[in-house]
C-alpha positions in Angstrom: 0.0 0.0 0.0 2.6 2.3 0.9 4.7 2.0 -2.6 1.2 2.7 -4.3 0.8 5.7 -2.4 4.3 6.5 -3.2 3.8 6.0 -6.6 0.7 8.0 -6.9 2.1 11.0 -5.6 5.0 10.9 -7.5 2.9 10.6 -10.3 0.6 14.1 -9.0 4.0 15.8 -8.7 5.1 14.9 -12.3 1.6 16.0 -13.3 2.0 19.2 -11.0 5.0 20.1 -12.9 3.8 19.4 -16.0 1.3 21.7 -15.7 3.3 24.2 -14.1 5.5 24.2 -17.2 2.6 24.5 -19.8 1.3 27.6 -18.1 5.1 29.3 -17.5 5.1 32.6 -18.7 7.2 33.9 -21.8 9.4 36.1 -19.5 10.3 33.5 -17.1 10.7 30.7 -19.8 12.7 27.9 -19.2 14.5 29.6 -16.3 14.8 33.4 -18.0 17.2 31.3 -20.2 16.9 34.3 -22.4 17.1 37.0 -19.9 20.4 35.1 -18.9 21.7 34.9 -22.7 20.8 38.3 -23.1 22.6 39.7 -19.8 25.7 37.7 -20.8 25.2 39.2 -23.9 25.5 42.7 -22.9 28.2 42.6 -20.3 30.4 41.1 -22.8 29.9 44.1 -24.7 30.5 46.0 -22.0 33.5 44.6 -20.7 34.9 43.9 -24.1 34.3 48.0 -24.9 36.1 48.4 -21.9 39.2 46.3 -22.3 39.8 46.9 -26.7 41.8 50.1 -27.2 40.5 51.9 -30.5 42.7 54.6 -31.8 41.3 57.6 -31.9 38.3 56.7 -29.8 35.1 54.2 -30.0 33.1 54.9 -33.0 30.6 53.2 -34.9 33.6 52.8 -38.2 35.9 51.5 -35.7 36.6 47.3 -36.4 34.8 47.1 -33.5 32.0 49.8 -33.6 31.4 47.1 -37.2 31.3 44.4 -35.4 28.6 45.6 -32.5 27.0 47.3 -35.6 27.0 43.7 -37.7 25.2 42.1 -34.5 22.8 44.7 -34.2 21.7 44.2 -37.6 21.0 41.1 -37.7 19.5 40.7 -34.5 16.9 43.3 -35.9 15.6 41.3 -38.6 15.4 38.3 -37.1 13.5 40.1 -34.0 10.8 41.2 -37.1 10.4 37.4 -38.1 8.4 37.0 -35.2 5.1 38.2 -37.0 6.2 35.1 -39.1 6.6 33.1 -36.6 3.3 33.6 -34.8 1.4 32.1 -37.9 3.5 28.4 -37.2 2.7 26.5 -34.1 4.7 24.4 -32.9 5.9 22.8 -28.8 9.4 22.0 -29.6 12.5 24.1 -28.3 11.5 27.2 -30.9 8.1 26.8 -29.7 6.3 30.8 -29.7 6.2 30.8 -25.9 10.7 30.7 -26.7 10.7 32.4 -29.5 9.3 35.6 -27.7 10.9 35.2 -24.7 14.3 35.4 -27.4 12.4 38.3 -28.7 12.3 40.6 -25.9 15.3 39.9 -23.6 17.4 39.9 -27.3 15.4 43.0 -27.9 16.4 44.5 -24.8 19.8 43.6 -25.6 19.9 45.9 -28.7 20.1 48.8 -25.7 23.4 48.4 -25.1 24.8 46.4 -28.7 23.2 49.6 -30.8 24.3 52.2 -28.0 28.0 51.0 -27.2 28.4 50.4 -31.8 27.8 54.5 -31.4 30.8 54.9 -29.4 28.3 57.3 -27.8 28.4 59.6 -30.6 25.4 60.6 -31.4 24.3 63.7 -34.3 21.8 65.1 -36.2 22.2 62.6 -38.8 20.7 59.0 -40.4 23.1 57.2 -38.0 21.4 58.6 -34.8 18.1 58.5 -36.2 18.0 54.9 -36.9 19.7 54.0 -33.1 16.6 56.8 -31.8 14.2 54.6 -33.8 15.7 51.3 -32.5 15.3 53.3 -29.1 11.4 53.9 -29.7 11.0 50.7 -31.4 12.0 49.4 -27.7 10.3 51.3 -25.4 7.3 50.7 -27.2 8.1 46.8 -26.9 8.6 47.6 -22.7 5.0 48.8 -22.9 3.7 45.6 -24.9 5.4 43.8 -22.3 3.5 45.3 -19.3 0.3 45.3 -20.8 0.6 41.7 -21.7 2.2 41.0 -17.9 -1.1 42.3 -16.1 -4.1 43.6 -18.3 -5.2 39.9 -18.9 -6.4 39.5 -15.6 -7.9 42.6 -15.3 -9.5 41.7 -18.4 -10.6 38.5 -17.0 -11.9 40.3 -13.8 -14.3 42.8 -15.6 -15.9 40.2 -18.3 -16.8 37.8 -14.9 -17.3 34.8 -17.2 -19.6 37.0 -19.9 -18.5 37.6 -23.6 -18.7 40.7 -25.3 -21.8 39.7 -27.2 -23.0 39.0 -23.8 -22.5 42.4 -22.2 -24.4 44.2 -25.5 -27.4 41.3 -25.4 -27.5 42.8 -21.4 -27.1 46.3 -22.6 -30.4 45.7 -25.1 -32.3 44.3 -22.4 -32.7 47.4 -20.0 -33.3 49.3 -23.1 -36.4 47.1 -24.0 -37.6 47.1 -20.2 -36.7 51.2 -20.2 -39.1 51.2 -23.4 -41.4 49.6 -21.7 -41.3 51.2 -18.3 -40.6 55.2 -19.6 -44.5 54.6 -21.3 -46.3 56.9 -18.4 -44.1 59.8 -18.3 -44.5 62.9 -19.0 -42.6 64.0 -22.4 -40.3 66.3 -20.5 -39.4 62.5 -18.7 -39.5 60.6 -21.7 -37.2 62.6 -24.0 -33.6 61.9 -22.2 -34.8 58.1 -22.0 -35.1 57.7 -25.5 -31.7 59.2 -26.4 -30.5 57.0 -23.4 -32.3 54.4 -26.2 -31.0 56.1 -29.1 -27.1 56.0 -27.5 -24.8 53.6 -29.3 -22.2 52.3 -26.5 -19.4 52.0 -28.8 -19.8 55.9 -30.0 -16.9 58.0 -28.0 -14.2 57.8 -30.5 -10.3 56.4 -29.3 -9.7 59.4 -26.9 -12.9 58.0 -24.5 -12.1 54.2 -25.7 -8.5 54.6 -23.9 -9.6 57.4 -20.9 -12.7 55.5 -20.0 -14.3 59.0 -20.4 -17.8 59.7 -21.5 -18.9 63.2 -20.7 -21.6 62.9 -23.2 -22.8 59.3 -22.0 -27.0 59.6 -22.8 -27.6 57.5 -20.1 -26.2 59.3 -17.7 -27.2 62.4 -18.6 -30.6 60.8 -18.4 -30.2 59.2 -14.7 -29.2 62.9 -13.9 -32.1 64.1 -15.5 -35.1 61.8 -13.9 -33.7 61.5 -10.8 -34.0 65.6 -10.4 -37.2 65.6 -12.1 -40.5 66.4 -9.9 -43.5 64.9 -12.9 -45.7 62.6 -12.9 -46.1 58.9 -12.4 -43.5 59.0 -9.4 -43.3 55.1 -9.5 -43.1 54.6 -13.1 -40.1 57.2 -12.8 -38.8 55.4 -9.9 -38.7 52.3 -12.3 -37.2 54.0 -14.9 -34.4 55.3 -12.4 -33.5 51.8 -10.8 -32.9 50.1 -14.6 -31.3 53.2 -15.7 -29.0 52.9 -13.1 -28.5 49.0 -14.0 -27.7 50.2 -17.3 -25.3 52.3 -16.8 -23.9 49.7 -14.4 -23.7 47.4 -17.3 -22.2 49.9 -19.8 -19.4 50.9 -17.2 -18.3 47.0 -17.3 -18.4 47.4 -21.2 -16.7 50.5 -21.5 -13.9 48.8 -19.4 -14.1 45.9 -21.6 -13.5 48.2 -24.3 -10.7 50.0 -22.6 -8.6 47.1 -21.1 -8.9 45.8 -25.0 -7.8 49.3 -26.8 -4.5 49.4 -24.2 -4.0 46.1 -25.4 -4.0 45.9 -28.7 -2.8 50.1 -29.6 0.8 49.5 -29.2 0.8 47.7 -32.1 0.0 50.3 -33.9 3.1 52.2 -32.6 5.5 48.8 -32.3 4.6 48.0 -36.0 5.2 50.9 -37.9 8.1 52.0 -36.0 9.9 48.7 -36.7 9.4 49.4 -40.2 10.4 52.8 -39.6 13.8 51.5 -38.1 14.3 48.8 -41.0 14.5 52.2 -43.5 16.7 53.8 -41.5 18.6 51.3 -40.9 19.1 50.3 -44.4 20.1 54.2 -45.0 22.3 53.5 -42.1 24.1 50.8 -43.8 24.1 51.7 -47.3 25.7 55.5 -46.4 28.3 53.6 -44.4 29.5 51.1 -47.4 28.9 54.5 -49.8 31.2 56.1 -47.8 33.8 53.3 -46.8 
């Protein structure tokens, strides 16, 4: 009995780890393997600057600064390869979970490859704009990186189990029961619960999408409106108050929805261009430096 339990436990704790393994995150794959490749990566760099005498001084058409500059290169276009290499799937050791884990601690390592190949000489020139693009093309990788790290779960958090589909069919329901219920007002009553109606609750444009803003939101301005208002049918207003209020309640969780998804998925439309941007420049880079050798 005792060997079955031994083995049964044994076999948990293979599953545990198992599991554990298939739901590691890209940063802290396989160990930060990559953040280790990456930070050996740079302080050879560093050191290596450190220790090789260049006559005059370090500068990007230095033996060296064409070295640095050579690995930067190609470390950029096979970081682009990973739009590639998100349409393959595939669990072996360049499965996607590795290759982005290689993609942002390697990307990270361009910091100090593409500053140290400057020699830290930096000018109002097609050199410096392609290292500030590399720069930008980073930072805005950092922020994809946070988002990623902890929106998720907020994401999670706000939907509670419901889809998006789920939140609008909701959303349509207190407008059918507000139809119904806003029937004995008065006009004065009835007009801000038909715009309420009328609202559409993806209308705000990107600046309210991102903010979580809606100054102009119908439905409150309706809720405002009623709850002030001294007419007629004081329970059929009272009604109208309560599922205006459980409307708005329901809208709030959408607009979040909404917003967690914008902050998500805008950096892309930073990240993406940008890299392009860099690619250009970077082929001016080169080309000026052979033109010029």
């Amino acid at each position: 009995m005792a060997s079955i339990f031994r083995r049964r436990r044994n076999r948990a704790t293979q599953t545990e780890r198992v599991r554990e393994r298939q739901h590691e995150g890209f940063l802290r794959y396989a160990g930060f393997r990559w953040a280790k490749i990456s930070g050996a990566l740079g302080l050879l760099v560093i050191v290596s600057y450190a220790l090789i005498d260049v006559t005059p001084r370090h500068n990007g058409g230095s033996w060296y600064g064409y070295t640095l500059g050579t690995i930067g290169a190609l470390l950029i276009l096979w970081l682009t390869a990973l739009g590639y290499r998100k349409r393959k799937m595939t669990s072996d050791y360049w499965s996607l979970k590795a290759w982005t884990s290689a993609h942002v601690y390697l990307g990270l390592s361009l910091i100090v490859i593409g500053t140290w190949h400057t020699g830290f000489q930096l000018g109002w020139n097609v050199h410096t704009l392609a290292w500030a693009l590399m720069m930008l093309v980073i930072l805005s990788g950092l922020y994809g990186v946070v988002v990623y790290a902890t929106l998720p779960q907020a994401l999670s958090n706000n939907r509670d189990q419901m889809t998006q589909m789920q939140m609008l069919e909701a959303i349509r329901a207190f407008d059918r029961q507000l139809h119904s219920a806003a029937q004995p007002l008065s006009p004065a009553d009835t007009a801000p619960v038909l715009a309420s109606l009328d609202e559409n609750p993806f209308a705000g444009g990107i600046g309210a999408r991102l903010s979580g803003r809606y100054p102009r939101c119908a439905t409150a301005a309706a809720l405002s409106a009623l709850a002030a208002s001294h007419g007629s049918a004081p329970e059929a207003r009272e009604k109208v108050v309560g599922l205006l209020r459980q409307k708005q309640a329901a809208l709030a969780r959408l607009r979040a929805h909404l917003r967690i998804r914008a902050l998500l998925e805008i950096w892309l439309y930073v990240h993406v261009p940008l890299t392009f941007a860099l690619i250009a420049a970077l082929s001016a880079h080169i080309i000026s430096v052979f033109f010029y050798w």
